[in-house]
C-alpha positions, 0 to 999 in steps of 0.5 A: 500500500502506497502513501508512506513517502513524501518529497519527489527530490528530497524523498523521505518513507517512514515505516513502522507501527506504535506498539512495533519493536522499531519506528523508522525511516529512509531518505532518498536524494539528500545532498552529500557532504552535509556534516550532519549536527547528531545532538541537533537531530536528538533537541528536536527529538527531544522537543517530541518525544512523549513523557517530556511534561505533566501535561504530556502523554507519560509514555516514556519514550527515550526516542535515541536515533540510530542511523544505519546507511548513508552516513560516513564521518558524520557527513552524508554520502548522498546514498539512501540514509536510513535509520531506526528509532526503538520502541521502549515502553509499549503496553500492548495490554492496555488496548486489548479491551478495544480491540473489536470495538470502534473508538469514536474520531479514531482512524479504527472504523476506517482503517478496517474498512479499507484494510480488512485488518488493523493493529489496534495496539495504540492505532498501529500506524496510525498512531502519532508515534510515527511523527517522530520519524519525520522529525528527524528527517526534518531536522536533517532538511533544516541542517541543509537548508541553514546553509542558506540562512532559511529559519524556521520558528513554530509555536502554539498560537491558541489552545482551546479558547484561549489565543495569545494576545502579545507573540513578539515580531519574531519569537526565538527558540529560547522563547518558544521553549520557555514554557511546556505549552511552547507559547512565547506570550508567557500571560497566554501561556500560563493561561493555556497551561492551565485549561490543558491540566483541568481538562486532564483532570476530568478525562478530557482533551482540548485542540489548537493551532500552531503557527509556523514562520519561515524566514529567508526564502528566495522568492521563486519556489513553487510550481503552477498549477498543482504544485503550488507552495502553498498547495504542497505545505497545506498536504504536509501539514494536514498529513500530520495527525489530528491535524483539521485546519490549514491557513496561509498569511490572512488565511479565512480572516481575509475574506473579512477584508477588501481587496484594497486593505489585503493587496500586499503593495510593492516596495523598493528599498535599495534594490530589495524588493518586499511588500508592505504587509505580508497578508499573502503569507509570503506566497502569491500565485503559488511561488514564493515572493521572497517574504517569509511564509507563515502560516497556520495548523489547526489541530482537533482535540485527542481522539482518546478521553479518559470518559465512557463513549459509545459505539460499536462493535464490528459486528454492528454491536451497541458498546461502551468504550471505556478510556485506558492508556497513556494520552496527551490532553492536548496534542499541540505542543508536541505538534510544534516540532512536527510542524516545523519539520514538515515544512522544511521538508517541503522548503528543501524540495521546492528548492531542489525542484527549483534547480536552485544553486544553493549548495555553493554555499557548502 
């Protein structure tokens, strides 16, 4: 079955189950001679991994790469660079209570429909536990791509009902990392913190959206018609799991606006060519124009509560689905980094598509 690889340059297929002995993945068509930064790749890791806070699932997850081809004297080689990740602390135990039974908003009905068979052991594959393979391949792309000074900064913008109000011009890092929510408005993070640990105390699970800025993008990536930019984050984003929203620059707001308030008029400085505003998101008629992309991921609350809900069985029986097992109560500070590497997956292959000469640098 099809549907496990991204990029058409920079190729990445992941494999693996949640409750399998190993996670992995295999990246085609990376650039060779990339001195690759093994305590980078771990951070974002890290940034991912479950077990990380008290608002996080307490699956205890060391998530330690091992990288088996492609690399020779911490440099790439331009061959297929595989690795594994180890699953340490599955409890299998904790599904076999669900495992004839549909778990409502989970991918169990329609996995079964269109397999005939599922791994009902934390989701198998559908579970997020297989995000953490596209982590470390993107972290590999943003290694590449800080060649060329192209940054990436990605944080929680909102969790349920509650919005950040005071996001700094252009939040760093450190700021981002300052609290467990990953919000670098800390009156708005503290608030966030506080909405995730009462719903976790009543057996519940909260959403929200994580934004992603990308700065130093040449102007020039994207392809008309179906390879639009924005058409290729939009696919990466909502690949990532619970993910239900995508917008870009104004996105749905925009529709609130006239043409005359959102046009983003030309300026030139010295030269440099930008806009006054950046309503368009950095991308205009699917190429980027030079300013940095941002955009916006929305993401449902978890699917699994620690609550009673009905269903059925795969027999058409009526049940009662009794929550068990470890869970985020809400999935969007771990989704941060997850973002982050999506999209510089996509920025890596648009560049490598664009036949862009970016590797002088190297």
């Amino acid at each position: 079955m099809s549907g496990n690889t991204f990029g058409k340059i920079f190729c990445f297929t992941g494999f693996g189950e949640s409750h399998g002995d190993f996670i992995g993945g295999v990246i085609d068509g990376c650039p060779s001679g990339i001195e690759l930064d093994f305590n980078a790749i771990q951070f974002e890791l890290n940034r991912r991994k479950p077990g990380q806070s008290e608002i996080t699932t307490q699956r205890k997850e060391p998530d330690e790469v091992k990288f088996i081809s492609g690399i020779f004297e911490s440099k790439t080689t331009g061959m297929p660079l595989a690795f594994l990740i180890a699953n340490a602390d599955a409890r299998s135990k904790d599904y076999s209570h669900i495992k004839d039974m549909f778990r409502p908003s989970h991918a169990d009905f329609t996995w079964h429909q269109k397999f005939g068979h599922r791994d009902y052991r934390g989701g198998g594959r559908s579970s997020a536990r297989e995000t953490a393979t596209r982590v470390v391949a993107g972290a590999i792309a943003k290694q590449v791509l800080q060649k060329v000074n192209i940054s990436f900064v990605s944080f929680t913008n909102s969790i349920g009902n509650i919005t950040a109000k005071n996001i700094p011009v252009n939040p760093d890092l450190d700021q981002v990392e300052s609290n467990l929510v990953r919000c670098p408005d800390k009156e708005s993070a503290k608030a966030m913190e506080e909405l995730v640990k009462k719903v976790k105390k009543e057996g519940d699970t909260v959403g929200g959206v994580v934004e992603c800025r990308i700065n130093n993008v040449p102007a020039g990536l994207g392809a008309p018609v179906f390879d639009k930019l924005e058409a290729d984050l939009a696919k990466a984003m909502l690949s990532i799991n619970a993910s239900k929203g995508f917008e870009i620059g104004s996105g749905f707001k925009g529709t609130e606006m006239k043409g005359s308030e959102h046009n983003d008029s030309w300026q030139n400085a010295d030269g440099k060519f930008s806009t006054k505003t950046n309503f368009s998101g950095g991308i205009q008629g699917g190429v980027s124009n030079g300013m940095p992309i941002v955009f916006k991921v929305a993401f449902k609350p978890v699917a699994t509560i620690i609550k009673d809900q009905d269903s059925i069985d795969s027999d058409g029986n009526k049940v009662i689905i009794k929550g068990k097992g470890r869970h985020d109560p809400c999935v969007v500070p771990r989704a941060v980094p997850i973002v982050e590497a999506m999209a510089a997956m996509v920025i890596l292959d648009h560049i490598m598509l664009n036949n862009t000469v970016i590797f002088d640098a190297l």
